[in-house]
mmCIF entry with sequence, helices, sheets and N, C-alpha, C, O atoms, coordinates in Angstrom:
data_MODEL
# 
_entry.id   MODEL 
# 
_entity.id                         1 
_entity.type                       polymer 
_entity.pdbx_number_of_molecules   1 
# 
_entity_poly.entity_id                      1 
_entity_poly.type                           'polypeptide(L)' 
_entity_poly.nstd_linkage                   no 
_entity_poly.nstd_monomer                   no 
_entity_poly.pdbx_seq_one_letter_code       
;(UNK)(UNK)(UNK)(UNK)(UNK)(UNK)(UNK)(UNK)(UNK)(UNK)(UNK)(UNK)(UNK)(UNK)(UNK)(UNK)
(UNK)(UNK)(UNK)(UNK)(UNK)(UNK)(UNK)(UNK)(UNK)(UNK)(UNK)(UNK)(UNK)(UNK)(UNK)(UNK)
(UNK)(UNK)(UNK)(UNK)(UNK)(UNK)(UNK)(UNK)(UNK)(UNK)(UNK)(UNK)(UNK)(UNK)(UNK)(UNK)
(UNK)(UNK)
;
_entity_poly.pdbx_seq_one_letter_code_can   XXXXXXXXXXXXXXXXXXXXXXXXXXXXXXXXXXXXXXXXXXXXXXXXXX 
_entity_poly.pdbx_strand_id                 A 
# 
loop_
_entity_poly_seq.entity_id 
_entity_poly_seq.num 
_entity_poly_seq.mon_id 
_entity_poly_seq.hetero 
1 1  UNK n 
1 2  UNK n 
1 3  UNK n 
1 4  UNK n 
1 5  UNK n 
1 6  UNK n 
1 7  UNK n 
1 8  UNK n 
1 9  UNK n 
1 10 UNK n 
1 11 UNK n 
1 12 UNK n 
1 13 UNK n 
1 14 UNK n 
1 15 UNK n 
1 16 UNK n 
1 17 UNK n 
1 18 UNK n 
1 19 UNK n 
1 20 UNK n 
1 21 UNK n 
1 22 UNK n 
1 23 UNK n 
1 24 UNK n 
1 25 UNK n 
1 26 UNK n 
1 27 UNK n 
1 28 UNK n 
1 29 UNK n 
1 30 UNK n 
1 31 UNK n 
1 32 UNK n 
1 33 UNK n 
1 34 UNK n 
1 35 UNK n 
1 36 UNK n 
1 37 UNK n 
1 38 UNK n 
1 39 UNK n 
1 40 UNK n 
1 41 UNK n 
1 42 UNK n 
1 43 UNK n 
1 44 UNK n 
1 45 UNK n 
1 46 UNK n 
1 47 UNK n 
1 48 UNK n 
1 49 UNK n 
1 50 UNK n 
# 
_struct_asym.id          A 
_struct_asym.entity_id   1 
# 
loop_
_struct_conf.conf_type_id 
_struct_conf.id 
_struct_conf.pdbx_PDB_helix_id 
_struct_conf.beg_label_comp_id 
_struct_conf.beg_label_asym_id 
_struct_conf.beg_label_seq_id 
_struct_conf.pdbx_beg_PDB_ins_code 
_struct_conf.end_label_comp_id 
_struct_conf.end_label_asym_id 
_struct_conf.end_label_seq_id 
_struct_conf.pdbx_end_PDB_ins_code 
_struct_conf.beg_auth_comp_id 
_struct_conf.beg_auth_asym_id 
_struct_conf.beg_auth_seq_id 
_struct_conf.end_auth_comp_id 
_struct_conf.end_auth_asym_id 
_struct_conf.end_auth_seq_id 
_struct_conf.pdbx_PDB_helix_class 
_struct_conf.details 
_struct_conf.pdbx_PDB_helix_length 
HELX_P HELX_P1 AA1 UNK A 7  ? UNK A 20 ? UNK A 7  UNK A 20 1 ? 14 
HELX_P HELX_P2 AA2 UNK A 24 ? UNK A 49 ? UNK A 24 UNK A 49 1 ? 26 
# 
_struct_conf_type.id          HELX_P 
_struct_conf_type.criteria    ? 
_struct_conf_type.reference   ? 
# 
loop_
_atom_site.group_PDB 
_atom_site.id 
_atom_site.type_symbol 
_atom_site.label_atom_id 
_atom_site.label_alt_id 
_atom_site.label_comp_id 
_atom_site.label_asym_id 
_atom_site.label_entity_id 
_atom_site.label_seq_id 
_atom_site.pdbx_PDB_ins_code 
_atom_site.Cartn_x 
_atom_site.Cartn_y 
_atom_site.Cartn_z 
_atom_site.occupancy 
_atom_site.B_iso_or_equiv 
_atom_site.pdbx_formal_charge 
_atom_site.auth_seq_id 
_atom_site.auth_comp_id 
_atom_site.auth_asym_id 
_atom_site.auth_atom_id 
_atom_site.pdbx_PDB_model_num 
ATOM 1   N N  . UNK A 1 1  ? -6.289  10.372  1.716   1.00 0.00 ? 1  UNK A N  1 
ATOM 2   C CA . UNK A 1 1  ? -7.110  9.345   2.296   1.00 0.00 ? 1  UNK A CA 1 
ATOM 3   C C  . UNK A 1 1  ? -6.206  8.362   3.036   1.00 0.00 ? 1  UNK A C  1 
ATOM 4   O O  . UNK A 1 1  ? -5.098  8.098   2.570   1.00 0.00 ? 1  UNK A O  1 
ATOM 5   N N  . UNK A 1 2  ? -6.565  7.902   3.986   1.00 0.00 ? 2  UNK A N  1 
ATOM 6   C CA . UNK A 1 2  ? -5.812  7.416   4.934   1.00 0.00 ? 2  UNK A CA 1 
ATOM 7   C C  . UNK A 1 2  ? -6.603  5.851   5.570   1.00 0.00 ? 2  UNK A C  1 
ATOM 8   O O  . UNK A 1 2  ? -7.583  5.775   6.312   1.00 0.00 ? 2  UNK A O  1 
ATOM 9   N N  . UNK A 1 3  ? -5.741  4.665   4.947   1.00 0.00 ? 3  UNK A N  1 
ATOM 10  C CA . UNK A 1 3  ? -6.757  3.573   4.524   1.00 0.00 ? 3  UNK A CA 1 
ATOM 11  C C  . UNK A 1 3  ? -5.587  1.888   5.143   1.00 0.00 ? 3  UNK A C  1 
ATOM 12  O O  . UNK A 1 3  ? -4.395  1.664   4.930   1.00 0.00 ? 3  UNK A O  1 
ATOM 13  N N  . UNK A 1 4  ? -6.060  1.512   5.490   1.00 0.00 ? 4  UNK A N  1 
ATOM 14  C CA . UNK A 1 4  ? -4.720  0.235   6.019   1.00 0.00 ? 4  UNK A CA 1 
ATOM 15  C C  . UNK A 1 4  ? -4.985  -0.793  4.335   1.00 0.00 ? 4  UNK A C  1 
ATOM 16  O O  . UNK A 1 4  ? -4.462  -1.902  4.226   1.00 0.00 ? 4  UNK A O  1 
ATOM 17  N N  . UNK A 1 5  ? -5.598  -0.357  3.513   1.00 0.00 ? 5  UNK A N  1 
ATOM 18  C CA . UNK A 1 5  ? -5.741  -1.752  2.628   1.00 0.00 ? 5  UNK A CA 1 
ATOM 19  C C  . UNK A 1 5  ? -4.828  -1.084  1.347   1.00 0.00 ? 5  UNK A C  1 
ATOM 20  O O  . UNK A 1 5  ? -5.089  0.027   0.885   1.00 0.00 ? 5  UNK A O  1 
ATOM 21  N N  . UNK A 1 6  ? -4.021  -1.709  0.987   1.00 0.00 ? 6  UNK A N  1 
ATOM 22  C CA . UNK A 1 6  ? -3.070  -2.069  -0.243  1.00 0.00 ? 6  UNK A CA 1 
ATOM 23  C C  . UNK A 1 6  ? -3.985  -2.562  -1.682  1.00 0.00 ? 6  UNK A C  1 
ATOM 24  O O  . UNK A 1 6  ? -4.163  -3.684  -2.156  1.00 0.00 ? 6  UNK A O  1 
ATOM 25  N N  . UNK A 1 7  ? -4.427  -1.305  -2.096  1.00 0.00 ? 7  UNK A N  1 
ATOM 26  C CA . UNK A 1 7  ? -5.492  -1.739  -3.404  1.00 0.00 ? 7  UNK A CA 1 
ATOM 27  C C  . UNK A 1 7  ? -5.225  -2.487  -4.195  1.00 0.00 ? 7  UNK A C  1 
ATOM 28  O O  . UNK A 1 7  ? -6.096  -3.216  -4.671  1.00 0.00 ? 7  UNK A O  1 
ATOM 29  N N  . UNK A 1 8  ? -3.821  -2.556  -4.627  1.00 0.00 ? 8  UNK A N  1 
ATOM 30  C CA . UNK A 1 8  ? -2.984  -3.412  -5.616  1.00 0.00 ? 8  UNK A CA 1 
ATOM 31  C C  . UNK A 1 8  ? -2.515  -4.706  -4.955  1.00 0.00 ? 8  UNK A C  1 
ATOM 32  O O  . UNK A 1 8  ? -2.389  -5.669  -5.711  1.00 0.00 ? 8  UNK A O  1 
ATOM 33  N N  . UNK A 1 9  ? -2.318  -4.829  -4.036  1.00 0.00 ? 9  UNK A N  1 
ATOM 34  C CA . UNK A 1 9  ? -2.384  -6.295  -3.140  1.00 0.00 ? 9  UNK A CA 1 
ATOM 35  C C  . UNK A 1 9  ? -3.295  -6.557  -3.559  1.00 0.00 ? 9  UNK A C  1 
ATOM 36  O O  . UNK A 1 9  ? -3.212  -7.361  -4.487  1.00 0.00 ? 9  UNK A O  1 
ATOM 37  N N  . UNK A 1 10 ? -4.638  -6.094  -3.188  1.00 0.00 ? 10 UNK A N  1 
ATOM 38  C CA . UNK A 1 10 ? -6.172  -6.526  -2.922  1.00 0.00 ? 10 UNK A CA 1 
ATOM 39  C C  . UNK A 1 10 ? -6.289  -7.202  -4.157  1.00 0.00 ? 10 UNK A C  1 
ATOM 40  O O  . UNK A 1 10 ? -6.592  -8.393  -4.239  1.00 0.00 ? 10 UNK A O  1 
ATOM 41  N N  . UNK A 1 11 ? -6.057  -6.475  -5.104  1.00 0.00 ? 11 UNK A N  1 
ATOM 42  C CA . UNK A 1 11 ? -6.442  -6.706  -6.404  1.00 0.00 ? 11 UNK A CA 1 
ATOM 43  C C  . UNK A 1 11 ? -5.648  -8.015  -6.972  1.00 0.00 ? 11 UNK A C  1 
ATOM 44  O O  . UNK A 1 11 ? -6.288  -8.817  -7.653  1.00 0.00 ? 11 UNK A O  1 
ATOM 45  N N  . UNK A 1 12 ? -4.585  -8.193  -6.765  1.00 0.00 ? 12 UNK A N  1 
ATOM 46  C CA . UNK A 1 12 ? -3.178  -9.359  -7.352  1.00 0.00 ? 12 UNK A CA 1 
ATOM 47  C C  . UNK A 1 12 ? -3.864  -10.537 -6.761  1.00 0.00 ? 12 UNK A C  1 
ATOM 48  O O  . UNK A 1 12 ? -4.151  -11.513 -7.454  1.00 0.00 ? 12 UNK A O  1 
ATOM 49  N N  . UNK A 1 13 ? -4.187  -10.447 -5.226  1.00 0.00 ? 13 UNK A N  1 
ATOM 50  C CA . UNK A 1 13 ? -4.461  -11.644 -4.514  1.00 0.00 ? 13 UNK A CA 1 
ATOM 51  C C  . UNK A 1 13 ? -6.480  -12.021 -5.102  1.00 0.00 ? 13 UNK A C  1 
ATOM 52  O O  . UNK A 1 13 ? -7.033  -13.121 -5.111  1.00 0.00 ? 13 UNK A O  1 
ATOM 53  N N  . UNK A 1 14 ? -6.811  -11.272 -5.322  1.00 0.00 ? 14 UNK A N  1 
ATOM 54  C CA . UNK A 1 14 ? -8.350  -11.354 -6.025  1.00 0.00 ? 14 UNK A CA 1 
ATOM 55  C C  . UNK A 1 14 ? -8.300  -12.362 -7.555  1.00 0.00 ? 14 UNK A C  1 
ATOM 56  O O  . UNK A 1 14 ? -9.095  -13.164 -8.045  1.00 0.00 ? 14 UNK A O  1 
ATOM 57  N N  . UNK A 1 15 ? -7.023  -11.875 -7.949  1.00 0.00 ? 15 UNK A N  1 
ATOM 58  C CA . UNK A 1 15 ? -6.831  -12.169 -9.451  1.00 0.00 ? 15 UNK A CA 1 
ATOM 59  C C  . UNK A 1 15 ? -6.229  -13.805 -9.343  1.00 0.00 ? 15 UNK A C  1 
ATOM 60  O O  . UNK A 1 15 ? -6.383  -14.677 -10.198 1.00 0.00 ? 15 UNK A O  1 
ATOM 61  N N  . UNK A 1 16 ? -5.750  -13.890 -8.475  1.00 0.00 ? 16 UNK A N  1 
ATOM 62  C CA . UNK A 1 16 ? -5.158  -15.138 -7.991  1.00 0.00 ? 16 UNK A CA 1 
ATOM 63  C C  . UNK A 1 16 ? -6.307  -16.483 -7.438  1.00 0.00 ? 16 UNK A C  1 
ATOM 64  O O  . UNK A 1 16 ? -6.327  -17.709 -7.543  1.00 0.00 ? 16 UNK A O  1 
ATOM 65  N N  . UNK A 1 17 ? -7.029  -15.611 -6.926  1.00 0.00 ? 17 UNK A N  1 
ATOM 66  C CA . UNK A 1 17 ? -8.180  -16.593 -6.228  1.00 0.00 ? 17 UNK A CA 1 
ATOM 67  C C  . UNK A 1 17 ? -8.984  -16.653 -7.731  1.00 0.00 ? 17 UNK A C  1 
ATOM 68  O O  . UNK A 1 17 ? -9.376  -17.767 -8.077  1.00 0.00 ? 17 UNK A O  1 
ATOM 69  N N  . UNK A 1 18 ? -9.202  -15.692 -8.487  1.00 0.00 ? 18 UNK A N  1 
ATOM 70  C CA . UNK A 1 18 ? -10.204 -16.281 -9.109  1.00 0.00 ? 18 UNK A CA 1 
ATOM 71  C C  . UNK A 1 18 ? -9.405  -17.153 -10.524 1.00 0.00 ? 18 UNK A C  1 
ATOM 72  O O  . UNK A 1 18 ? -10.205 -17.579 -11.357 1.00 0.00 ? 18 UNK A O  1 
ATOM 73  N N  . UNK A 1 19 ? -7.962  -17.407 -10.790 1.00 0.00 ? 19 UNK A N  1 
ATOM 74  C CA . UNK A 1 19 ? -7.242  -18.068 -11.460 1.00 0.00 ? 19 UNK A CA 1 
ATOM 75  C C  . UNK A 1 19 ? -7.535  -19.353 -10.939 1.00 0.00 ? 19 UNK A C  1 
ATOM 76  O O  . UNK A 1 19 ? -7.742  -20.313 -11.682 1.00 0.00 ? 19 UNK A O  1 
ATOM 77  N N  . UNK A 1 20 ? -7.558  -19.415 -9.896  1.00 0.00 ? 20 UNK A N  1 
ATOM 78  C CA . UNK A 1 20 ? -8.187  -21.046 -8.570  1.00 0.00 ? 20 UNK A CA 1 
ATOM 79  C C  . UNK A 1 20 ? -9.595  -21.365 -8.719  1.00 0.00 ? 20 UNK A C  1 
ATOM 80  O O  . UNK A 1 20 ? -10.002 -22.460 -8.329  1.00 0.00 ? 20 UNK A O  1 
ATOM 81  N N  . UNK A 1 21 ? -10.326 -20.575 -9.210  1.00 0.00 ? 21 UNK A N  1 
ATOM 82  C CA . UNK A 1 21 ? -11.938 -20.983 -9.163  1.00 0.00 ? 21 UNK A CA 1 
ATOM 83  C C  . UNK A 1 21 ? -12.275 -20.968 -10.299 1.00 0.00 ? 21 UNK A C  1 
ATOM 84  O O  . UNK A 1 21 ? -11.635 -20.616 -11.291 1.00 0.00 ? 21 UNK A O  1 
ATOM 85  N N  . UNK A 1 22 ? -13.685 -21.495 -10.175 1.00 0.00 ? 22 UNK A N  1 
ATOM 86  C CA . UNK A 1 22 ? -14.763 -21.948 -11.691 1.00 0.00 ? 22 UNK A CA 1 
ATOM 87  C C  . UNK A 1 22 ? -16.101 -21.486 -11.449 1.00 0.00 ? 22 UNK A C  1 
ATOM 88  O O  . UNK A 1 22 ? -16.582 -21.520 -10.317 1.00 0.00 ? 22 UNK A O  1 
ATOM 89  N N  . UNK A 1 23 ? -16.846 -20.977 -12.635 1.00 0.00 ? 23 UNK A N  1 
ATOM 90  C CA . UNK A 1 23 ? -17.472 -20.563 -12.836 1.00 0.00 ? 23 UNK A CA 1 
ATOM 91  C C  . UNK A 1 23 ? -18.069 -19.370 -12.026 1.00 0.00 ? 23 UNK A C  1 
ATOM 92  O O  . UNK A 1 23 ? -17.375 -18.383 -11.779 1.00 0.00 ? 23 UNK A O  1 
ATOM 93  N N  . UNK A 1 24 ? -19.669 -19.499 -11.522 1.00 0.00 ? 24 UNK A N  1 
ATOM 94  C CA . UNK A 1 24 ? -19.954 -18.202 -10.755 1.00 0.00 ? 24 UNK A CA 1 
ATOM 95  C C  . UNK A 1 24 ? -18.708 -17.488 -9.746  1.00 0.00 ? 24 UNK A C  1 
ATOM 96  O O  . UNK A 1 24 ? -18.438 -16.296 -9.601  1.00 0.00 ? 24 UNK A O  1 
ATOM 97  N N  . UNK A 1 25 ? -18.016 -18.820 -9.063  1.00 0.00 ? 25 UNK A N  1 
ATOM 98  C CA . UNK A 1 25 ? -16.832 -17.869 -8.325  1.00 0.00 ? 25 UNK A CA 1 
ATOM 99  C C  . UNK A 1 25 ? -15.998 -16.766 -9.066  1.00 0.00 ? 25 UNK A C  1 
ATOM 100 O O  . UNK A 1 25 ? -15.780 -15.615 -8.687  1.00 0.00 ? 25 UNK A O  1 
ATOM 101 N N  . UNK A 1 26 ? -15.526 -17.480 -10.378 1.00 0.00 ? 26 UNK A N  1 
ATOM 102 C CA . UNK A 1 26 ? -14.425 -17.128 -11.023 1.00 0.00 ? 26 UNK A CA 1 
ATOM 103 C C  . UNK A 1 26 ? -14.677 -15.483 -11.327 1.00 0.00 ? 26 UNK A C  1 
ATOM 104 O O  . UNK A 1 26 ? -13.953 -14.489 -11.263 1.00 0.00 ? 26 UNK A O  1 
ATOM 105 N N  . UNK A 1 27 ? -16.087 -15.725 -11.692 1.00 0.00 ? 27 UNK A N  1 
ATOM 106 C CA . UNK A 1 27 ? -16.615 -14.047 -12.633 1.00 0.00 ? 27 UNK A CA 1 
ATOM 107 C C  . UNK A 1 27 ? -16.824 -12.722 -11.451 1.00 0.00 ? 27 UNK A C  1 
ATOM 108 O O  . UNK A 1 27 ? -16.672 -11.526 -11.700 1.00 0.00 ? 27 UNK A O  1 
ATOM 109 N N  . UNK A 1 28 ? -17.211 -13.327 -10.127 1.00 0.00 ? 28 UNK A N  1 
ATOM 110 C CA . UNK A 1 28 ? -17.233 -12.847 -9.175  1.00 0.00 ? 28 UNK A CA 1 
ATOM 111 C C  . UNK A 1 28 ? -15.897 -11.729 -8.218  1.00 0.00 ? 28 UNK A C  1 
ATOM 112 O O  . UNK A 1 28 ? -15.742 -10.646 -7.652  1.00 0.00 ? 28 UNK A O  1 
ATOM 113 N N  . UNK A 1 29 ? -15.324 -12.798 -8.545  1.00 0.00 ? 29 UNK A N  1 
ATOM 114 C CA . UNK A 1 29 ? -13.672 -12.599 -7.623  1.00 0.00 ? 29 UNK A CA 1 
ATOM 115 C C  . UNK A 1 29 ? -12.923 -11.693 -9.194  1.00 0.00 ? 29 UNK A C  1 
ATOM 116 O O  . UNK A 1 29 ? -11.886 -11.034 -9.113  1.00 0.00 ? 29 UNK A O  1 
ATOM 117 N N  . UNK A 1 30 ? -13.562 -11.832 -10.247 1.00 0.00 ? 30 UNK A N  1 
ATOM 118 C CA . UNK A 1 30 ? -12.621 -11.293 -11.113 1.00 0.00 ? 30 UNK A CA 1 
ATOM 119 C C  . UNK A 1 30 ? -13.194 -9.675  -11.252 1.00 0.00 ? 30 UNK A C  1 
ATOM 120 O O  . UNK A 1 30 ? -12.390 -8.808  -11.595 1.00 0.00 ? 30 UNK A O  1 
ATOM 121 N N  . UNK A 1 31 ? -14.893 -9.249  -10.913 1.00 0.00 ? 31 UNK A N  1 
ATOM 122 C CA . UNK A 1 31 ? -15.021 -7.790  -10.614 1.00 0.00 ? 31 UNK A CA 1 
ATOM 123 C C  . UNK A 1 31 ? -14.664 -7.671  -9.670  1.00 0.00 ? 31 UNK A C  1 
ATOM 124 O O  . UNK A 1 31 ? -14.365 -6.477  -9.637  1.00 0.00 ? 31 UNK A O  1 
ATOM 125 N N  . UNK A 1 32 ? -14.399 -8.166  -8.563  1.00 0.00 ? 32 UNK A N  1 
ATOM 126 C CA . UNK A 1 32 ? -13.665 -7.813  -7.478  1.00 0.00 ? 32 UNK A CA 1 
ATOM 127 C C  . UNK A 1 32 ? -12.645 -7.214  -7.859  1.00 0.00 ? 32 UNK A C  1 
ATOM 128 O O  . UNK A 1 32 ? -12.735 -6.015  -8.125  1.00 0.00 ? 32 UNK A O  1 
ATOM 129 N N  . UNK A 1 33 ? -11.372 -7.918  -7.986  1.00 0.00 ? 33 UNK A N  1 
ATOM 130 C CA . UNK A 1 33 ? -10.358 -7.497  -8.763  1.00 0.00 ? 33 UNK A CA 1 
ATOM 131 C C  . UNK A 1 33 ? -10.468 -6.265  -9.471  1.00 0.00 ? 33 UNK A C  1 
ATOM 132 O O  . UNK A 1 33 ? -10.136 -5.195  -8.961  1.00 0.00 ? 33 UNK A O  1 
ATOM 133 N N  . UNK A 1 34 ? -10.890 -6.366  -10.547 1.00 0.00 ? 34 UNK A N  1 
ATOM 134 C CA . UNK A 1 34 ? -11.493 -5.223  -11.180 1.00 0.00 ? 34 UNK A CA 1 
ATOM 135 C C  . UNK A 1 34 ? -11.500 -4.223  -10.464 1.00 0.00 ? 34 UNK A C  1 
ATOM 136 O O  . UNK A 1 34 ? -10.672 -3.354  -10.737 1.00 0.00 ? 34 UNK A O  1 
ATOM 137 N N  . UNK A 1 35 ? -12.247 -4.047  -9.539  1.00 0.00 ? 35 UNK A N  1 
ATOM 138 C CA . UNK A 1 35 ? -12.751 -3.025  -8.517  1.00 0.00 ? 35 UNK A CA 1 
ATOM 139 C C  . UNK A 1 35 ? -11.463 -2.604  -7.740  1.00 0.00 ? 35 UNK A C  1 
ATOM 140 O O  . UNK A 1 35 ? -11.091 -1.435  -7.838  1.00 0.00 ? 35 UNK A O  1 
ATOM 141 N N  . UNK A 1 36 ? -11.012 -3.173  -7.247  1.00 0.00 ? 36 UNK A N  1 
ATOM 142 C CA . UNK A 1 36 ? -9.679  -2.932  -6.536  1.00 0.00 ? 36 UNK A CA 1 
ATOM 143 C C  . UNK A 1 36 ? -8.390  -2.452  -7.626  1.00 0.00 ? 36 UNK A C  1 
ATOM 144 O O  . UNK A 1 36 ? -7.422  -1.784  -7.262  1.00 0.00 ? 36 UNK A O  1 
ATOM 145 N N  . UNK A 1 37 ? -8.568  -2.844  -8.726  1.00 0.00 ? 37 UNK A N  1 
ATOM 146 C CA . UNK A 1 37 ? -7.484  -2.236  -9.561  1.00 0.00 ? 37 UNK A CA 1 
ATOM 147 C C  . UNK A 1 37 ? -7.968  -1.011  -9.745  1.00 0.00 ? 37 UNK A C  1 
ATOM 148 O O  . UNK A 1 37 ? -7.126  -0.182  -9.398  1.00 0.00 ? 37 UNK A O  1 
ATOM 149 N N  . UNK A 1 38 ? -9.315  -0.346  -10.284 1.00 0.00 ? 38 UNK A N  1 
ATOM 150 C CA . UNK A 1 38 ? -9.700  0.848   -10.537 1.00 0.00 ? 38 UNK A CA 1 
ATOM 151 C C  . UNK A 1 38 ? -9.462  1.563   -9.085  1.00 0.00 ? 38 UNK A C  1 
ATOM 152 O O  . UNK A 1 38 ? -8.740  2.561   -9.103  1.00 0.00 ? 38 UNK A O  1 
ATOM 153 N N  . UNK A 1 39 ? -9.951  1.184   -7.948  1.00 0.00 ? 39 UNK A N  1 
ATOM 154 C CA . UNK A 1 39 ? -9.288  1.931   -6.813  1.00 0.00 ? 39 UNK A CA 1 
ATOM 155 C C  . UNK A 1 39 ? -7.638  2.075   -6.680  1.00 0.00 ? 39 UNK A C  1 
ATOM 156 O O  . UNK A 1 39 ? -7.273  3.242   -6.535  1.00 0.00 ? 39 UNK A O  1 
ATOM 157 N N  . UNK A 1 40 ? -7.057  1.527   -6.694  1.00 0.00 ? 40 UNK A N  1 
ATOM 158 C CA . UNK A 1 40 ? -5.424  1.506   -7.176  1.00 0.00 ? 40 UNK A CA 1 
ATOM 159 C C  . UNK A 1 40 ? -4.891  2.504   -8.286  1.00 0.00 ? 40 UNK A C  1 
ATOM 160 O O  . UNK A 1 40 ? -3.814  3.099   -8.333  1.00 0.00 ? 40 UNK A O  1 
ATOM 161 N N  . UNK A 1 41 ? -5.627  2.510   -8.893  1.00 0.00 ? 41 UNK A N  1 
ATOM 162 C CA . UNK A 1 41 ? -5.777  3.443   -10.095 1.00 0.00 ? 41 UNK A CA 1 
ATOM 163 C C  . UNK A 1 41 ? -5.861  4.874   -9.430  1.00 0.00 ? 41 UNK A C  1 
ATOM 164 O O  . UNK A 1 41 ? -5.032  5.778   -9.328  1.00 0.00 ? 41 UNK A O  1 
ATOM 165 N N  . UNK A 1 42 ? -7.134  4.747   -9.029  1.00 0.00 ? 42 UNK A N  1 
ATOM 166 C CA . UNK A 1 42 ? -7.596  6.177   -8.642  1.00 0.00 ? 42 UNK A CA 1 
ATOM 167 C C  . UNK A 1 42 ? -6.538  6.673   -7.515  1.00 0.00 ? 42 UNK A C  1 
ATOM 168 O O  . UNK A 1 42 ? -5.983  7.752   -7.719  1.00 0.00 ? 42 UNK A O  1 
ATOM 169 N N  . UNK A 1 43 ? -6.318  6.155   -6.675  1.00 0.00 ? 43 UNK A N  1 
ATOM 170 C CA . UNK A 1 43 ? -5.550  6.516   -5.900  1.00 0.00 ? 43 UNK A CA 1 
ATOM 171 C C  . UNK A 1 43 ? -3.856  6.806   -6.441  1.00 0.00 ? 43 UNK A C  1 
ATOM 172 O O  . UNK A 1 43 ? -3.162  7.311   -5.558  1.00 0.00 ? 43 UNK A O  1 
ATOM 173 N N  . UNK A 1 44 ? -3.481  6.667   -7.142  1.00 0.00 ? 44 UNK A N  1 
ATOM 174 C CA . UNK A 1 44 ? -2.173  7.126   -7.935  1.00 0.00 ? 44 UNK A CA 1 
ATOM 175 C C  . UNK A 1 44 ? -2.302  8.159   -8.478  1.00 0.00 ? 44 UNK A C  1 
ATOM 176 O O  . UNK A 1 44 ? -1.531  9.106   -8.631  1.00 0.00 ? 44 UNK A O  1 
ATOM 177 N N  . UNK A 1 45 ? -3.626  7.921   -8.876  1.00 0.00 ? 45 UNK A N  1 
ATOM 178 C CA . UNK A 1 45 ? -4.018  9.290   -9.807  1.00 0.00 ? 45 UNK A CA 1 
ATOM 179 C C  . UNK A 1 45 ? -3.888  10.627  -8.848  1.00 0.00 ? 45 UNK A C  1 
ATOM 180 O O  . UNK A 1 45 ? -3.123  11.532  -9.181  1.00 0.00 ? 45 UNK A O  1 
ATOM 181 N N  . UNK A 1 46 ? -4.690  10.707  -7.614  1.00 0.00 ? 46 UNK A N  1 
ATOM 182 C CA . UNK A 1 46 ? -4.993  11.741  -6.689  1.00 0.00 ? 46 UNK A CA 1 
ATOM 183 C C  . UNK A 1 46 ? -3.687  12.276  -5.998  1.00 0.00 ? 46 UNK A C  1 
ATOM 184 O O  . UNK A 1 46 ? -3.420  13.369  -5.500  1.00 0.00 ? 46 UNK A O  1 
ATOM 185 N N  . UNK A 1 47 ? -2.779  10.805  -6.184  1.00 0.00 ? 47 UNK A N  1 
ATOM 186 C CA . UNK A 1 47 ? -1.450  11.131  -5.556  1.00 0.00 ? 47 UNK A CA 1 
ATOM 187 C C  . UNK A 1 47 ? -0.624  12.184  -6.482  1.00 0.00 ? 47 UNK A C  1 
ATOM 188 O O  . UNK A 1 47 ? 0.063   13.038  -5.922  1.00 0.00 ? 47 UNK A O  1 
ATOM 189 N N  . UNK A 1 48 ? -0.680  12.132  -7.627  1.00 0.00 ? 48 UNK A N  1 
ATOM 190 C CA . UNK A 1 48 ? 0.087   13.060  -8.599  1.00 0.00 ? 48 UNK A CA 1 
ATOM 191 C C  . UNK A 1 48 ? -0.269  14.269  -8.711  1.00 0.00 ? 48 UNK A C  1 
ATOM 192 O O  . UNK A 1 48 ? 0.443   15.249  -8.930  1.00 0.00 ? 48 UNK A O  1 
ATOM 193 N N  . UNK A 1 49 ? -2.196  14.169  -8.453  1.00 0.00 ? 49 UNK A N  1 
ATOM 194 C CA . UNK A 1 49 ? -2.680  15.624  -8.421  1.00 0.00 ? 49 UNK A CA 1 
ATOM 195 C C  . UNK A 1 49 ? -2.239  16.551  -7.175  1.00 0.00 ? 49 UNK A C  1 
ATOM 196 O O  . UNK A 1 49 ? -2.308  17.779  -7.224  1.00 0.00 ? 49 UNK A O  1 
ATOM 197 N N  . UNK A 1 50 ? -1.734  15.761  -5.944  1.00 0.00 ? 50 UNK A N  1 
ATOM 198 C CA . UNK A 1 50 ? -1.498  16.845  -5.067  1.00 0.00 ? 50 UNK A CA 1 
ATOM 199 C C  . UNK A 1 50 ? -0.360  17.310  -4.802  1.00 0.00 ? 50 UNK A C  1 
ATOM 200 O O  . UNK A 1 50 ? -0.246  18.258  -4.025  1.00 0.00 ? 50 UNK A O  1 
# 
């Protein structure tokens, strides 16, 4: 897959913003995160399988 976004960036700088925010933001920006680490994930994963 061939993608310009850095999942693990995505994810560090997500985790960062929501360390900066309160409440509805905070829970928001933190599945974000979430989301971008499991893509980061997956993508390491696919890398080993091939």
């Amino acid at each position: 897959m061939c993608t310009k976004y850095d999942a693990q960036h995505e994810a560090e700088a997500a985790m960062k913003r929501a360390a900066a925010s309160e409440g509805a933001d905070r829970q928001r920006l933190i599945e974000i995160a979430l989301a971008w680490f499991q893509l980061a994930r997956d993508r390491r994963d696919d890398e080993r399988t091939d």
